[in-house]
N, C-alpha and C positions, 0 to 999 in steps of 0.2 A: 542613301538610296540604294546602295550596293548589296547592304545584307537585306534589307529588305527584296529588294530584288531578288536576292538567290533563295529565298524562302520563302516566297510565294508559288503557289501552284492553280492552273486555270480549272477551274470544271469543265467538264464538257471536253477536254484535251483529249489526244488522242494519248491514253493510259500506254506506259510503256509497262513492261515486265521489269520485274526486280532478279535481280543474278541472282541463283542458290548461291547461300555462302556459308561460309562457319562464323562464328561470332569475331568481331573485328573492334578494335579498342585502339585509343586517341587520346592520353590523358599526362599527368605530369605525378610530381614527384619532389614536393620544396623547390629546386633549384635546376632538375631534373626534366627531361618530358622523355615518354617512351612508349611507342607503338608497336602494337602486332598486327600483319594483316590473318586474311582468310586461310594462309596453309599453315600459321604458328610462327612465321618466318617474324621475330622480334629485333630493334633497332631501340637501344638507349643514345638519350642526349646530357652531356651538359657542359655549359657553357662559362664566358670568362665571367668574373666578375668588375671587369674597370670596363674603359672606353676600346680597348683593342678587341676587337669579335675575334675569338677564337672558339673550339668546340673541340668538343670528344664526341667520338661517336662509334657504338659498342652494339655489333650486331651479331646474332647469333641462329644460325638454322635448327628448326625440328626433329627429332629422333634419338636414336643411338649416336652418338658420337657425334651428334649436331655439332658443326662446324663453325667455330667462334673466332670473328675477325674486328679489328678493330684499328682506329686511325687519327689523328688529330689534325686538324687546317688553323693555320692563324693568319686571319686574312692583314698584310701591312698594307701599310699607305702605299698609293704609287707611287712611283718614283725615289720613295726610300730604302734602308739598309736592307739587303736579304741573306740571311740569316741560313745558312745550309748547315748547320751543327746546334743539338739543341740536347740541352739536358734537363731531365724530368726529378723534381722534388718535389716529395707531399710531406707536407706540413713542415717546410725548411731542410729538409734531409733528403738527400740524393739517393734514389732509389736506384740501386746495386743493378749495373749491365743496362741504365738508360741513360749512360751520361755523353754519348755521342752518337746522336741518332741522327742518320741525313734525312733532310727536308727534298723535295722536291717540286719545283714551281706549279700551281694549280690555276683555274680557271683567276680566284681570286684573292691567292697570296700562297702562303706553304705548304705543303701535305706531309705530313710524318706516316708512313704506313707503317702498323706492325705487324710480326707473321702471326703463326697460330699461338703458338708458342709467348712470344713478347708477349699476346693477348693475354693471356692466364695468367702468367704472371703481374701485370698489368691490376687486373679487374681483383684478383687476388690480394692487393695491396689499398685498392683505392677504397675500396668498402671498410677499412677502418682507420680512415685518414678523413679530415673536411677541406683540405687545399690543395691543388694540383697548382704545381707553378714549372711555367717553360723558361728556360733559359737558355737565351744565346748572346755573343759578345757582340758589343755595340748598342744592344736592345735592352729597352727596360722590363724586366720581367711579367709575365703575362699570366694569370692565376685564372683555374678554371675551379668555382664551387663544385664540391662532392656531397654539399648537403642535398640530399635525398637518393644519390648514389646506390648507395644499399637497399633502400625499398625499390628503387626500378629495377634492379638486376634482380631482387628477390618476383616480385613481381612478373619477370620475364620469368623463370625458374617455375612459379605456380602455371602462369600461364601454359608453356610446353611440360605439364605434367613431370618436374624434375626435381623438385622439393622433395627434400629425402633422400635421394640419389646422391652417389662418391662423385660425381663430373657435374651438379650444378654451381651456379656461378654464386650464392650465397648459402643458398637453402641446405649442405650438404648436407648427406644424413649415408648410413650404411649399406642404402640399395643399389643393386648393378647399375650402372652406366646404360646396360641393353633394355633396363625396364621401362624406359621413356617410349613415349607411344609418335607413331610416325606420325605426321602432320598430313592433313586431309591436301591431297591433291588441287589442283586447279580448276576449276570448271570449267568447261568446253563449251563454247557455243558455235553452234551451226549459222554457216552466213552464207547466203547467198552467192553463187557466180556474180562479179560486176556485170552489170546490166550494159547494153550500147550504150555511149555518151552523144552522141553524132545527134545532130538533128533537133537539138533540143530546141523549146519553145524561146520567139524571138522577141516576144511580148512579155511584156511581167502583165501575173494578175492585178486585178483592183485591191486586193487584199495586201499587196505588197507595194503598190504606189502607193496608196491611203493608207501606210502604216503609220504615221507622224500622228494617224487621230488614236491610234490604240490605245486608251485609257492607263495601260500598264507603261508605255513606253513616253520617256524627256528625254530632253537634253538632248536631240537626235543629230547627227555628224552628215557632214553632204554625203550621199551615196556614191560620188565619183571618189572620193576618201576613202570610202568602206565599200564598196561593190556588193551585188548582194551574189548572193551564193546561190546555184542553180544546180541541179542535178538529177539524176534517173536515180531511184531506186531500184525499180522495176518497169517493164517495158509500157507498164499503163498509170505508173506514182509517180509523180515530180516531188521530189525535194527543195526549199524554197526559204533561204536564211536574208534575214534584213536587219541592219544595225537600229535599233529599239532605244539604247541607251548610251551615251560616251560620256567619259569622264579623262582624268588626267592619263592615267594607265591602263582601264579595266571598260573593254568598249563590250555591250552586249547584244550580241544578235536573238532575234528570237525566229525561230525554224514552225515553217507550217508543211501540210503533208497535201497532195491536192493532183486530180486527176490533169493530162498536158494541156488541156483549153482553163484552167485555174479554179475547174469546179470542184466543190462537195470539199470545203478547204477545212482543213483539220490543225491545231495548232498542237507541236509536240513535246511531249515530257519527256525529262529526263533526271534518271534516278542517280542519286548520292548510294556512297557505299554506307553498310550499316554500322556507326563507330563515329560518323564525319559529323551527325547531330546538325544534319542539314535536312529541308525534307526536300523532293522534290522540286526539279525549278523547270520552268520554261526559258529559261535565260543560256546564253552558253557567253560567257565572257572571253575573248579575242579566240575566234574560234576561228576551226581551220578544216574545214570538210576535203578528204582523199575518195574520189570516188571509183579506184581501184580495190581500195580494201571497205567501202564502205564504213570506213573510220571519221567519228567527229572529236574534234579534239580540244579542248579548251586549256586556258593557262587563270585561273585567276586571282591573280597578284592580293598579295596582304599591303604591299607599298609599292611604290615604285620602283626602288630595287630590285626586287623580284624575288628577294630570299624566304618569304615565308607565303602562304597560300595553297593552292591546290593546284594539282598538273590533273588534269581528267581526260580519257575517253571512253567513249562511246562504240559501238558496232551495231550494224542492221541485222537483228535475225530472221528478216523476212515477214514480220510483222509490229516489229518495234525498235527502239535504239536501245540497247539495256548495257549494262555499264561492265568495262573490258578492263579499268585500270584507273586506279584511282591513288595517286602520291599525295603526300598531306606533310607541312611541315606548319607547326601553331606561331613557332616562335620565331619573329623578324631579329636577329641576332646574326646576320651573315653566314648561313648556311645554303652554298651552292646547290641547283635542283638535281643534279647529280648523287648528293645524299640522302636526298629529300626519304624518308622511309615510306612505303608503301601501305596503305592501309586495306586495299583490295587488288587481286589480279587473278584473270581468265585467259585462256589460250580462244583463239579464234580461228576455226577448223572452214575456213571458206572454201565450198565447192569451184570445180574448175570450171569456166567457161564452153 
């Protein structure tokens, strides 16, 4: 029900705008996945190959001198060994200056940061190796596949125009480091001052007590569970969100637009970024409306865990919701949403009050 849900869209809805963007991509790599959003800003993944989730994760900024950072997490069991000294070998052999690297406890087990520096040398080495393996004492060693390694970094390289270039990450070639072209800026959207909250209507319309009959929406949750969401857009729009769908982890509101007595009721879309190979949905899974910034926010989980899925929001430009930020991680493999790599992002330029 869930992917159908996010991929369905209403006729008749009230059409949101789509964000100007640059082209944004979402894809993988053998063993590999690696996104770039809208300003070039690229993030490679890959992960272990046994039962212990660990991951790499290799991200690098747009331009001249584009700044290249990188990290490792291995998420342990609770309550077992931790591991603060870790030594890095590909393909059985101890790679020179990583053989005591501190860890640092994380959301959900170790964090190995490297500088910029460790980076390069790093990415320099794994692209003609196929095993990354971690070792620390007490622990059984924890191997992360490099199969597809070298096409996603190459790929990130094409991507920020750096193939050919002495400073990309595979592609190098003879051209200045300066020839790489700067990555397209942010897009700005104009939002509205928050409108008064006070005074709001004390009544819900017919349209949102008689949601239970809404052809698109099952499996509905009591409403004192899920409340429904209520809000000013504007001194003469209500805002108007009701739980549609519930499941184990992934509860779905669906948001209608409608003047304060519950008339001329509009039901709203809302747009995926271009890359996520979602179209449009009226759905917002566990969603979380601020009606200071005019932000709607959803999380929607790939499992229960929460490690793979999308983080999405939204902003009102005054006559739509069009999409502010959009995280995407494909692979349920224990990557915390704090890495999650970004596949679209806009600045929100809200007028003052």
């Amino acid at each position: 029900m869930l992917q159908a849900m996010l991929r369905l869209s209403l006729a008749g809805c009230l059409t949101l705008a789509a964000s100007a963007a640059q082209a944004q991509v979402n894809t993988s790599f053998k063993d590999w996945s690696v996104t770039c959003d809208n300003t070039l800003v690229c993030a490679a993944f890959g992960f272990s190959t046994g039962p212990a989730d660990a991951y790499i994760k290799v991200e690098r900024s747009p331009g001249p001198g584009g700044r290249l950072q990188s990290g490792l997490v291995i998420n342990l069991d609770e309550g077992g060994p931790v591991a603060t000294r870790w030594t890095l070998k590909l393909d059985g052999k101890a790679l020179p200056g990583f053989s005591a690297l501190q860890s640092q406890p994380g959301d959900w087990g170790q964090v190995i940061g490297l500088d910029e520096a460790q980076s390069w040398k790093l990415v320099g080495a794994i692209k003609d190796a196929t095993t990354l393996t971690l070792e620390a004492p007490k622990l059984d060693p924890i191997s992360i596949s490099l199969s597809g390694s070298s096409a996603s970094l190459r790929f990130v390289d094409d991507q920020q125009g750096r193939a050919g270039l002495s400073d990309a990450l595979v592609a190098k070639g003879p051209g200045s480091p300066f020839a790489a072209p700067e990555g397209p800026g942010r897009p700005v959207i104009e939002v509205p001052a928050a409108p008064d909250q006070t005074r709001l209507p004390s009544r819900l319309p017919a349209f949102i007590r008689d949601i239970a009959r809404d052809e698109d929406c099952d499996s509905l949750g009591s409403q004192d569970d899920f409340p429904v969401i209520k809000a000013r857009l504007a001194p003469d729009l209500m805002l108007w969100g009701a739980i549609c769908s519930s499941g184990a982890y992934n509860f779905g509101y669906k948001f209608f637009a409608s003047d304060d007595a519950g008339g001329s009721p509009r039901a709203v879309t809302f747009p995926y970024s271009k890359g996520a190979q979602e179209a449009d949905t009226v759905y917002v899974v566990n969603a979380d409306f601020d009606p200071e910034s005019l932000i709607i926010s959803a999380f929607e989980k790939g499992r229960g865990l929460g490690d793979c899925g999308s983080l999405l929001q939204w902003v009102w430009n005054g006559g739509a919701f069009v999409l502010l930020r959009q995280d995407i991680m494909s692979d349920c493999r224990g990557v915390v949403t704090e890495h999650w790599p970004t596949l679209f992002r806009a600045t929100a330029d809200q007028a003052m009050p």
